[in-house]
C-alpha positions as CSV (number, residue, x, y, z in Angstrom):
1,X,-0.4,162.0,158.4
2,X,-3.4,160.8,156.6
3,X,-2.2,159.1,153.3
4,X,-3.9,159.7,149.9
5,X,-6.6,158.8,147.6
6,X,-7.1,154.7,146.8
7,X,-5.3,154.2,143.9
8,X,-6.5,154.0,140.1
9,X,-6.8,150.4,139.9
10,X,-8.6,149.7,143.0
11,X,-11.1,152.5,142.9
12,X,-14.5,151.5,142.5
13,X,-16.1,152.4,139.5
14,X,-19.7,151.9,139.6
15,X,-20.9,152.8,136.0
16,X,-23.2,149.9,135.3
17,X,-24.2,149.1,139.1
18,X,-27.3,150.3,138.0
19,X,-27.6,147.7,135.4
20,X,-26.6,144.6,138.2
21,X,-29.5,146.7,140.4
22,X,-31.9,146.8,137.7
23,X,-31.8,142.9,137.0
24,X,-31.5,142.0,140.4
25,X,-34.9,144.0,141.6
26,X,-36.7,141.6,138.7
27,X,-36.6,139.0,141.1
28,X,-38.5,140.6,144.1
29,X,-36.2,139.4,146.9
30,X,-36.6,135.8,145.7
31,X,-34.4,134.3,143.1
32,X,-36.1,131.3,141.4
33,X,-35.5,128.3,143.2
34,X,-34.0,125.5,140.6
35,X,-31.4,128.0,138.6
36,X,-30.9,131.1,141.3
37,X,-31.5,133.1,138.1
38,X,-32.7,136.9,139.6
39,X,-33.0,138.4,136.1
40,X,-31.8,138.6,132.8
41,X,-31.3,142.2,130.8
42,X,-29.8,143.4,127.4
43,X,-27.6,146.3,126.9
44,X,-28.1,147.6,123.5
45,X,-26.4,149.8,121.3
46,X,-22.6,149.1,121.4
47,X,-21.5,150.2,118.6
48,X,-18.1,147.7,118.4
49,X,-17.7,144.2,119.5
50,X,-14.4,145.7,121.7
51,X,-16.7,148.4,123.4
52,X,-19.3,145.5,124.0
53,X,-16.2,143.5,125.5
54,X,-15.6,146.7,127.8
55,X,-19.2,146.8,128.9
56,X,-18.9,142.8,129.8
57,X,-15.6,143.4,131.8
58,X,-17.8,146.3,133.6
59,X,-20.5,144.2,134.3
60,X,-18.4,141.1,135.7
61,X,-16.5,143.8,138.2
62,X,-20.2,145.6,139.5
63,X,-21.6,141.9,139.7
64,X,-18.6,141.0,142.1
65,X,-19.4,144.4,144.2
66,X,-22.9,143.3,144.4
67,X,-21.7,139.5,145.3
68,X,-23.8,138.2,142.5
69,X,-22.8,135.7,139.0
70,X,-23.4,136.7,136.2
71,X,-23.6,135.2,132.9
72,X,-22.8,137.2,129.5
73,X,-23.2,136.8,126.1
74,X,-22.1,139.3,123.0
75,X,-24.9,139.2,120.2
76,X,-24.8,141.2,116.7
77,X,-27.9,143.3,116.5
78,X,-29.0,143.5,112.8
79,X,-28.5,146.9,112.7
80,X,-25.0,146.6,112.3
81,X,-24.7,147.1,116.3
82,X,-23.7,144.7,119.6
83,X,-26.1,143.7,122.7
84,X,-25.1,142.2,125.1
85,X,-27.2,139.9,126.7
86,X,-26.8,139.1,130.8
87,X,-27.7,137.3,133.2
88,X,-27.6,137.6,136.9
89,X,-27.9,134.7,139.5
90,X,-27.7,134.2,143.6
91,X,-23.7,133.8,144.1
92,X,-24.5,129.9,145.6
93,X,-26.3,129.0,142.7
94,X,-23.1,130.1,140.3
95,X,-21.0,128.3,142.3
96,X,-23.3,125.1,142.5
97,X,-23.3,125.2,138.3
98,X,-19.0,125.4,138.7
99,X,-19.0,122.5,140.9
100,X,-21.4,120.4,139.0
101,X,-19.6,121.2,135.9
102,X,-16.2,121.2,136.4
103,X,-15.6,118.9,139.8
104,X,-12.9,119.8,141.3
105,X,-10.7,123.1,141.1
106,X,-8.1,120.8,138.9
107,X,-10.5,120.7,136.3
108,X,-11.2,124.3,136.1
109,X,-10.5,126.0,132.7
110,X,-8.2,128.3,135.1
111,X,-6.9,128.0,138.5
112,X,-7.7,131.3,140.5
113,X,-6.0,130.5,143.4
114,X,-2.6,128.4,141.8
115,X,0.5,129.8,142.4
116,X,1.9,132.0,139.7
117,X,5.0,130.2,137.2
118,X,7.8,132.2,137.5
């Protein structure tokens, strides 16, 4: 009996994949060799800082499809408006910057792998 359709929260939802693509093409195949950095873009016109929020939470989940870090920041346009600002980098070179930052996982502002209290 086959069984049914993946469910909501695990389907895929590739809205700004195009956006990870895009910044990731800048970079010819190549990333630069001292930061990993493979391109940096802006998405403009967000017209609230929660819809810019949504639009960062969309990027972080197509960068982890695309096994890539990425780097975000929320700007206020003058127009009254939100960009936000990313960067994308070779996955090795984000996790270089963690462990040069941060040490070990005890440091870490969060634990993602410690056991949940409860």
């Amino acid at each position: 009996m086959p069984r049914g359709p993946a469910p909501a929260w695990r389907k895929r939802m590739p809205h700004l994949d195009s956006h990870i693509q895009a910044a990731i093409s800048q970079c010819n195949g190549s990333p630069d060799t001292e930061t990993g950095l493979m391109g940096k873009l802006i998405y403009i016109g967000c017209e609230s800082r929660e819809r810019a929020q949504v639009v960062k939470r969309m990027l972080y989940r197509s960068a982890s499809h695309h096994k890539v870090s990425l780097h975000c920041d929320i700007v206020k346009a003058d127009d009254g408006t939100y960009e936000v600002h990313f960067s994308v980098f070779h996955k090795s070179y984000g996790r270089k910057y963690v462990l040069d930052t941060y040490g070990s996982r005890s440091n870490f502002p969060y634990d993602p792998r410690a056991k949940k209290a409860g």
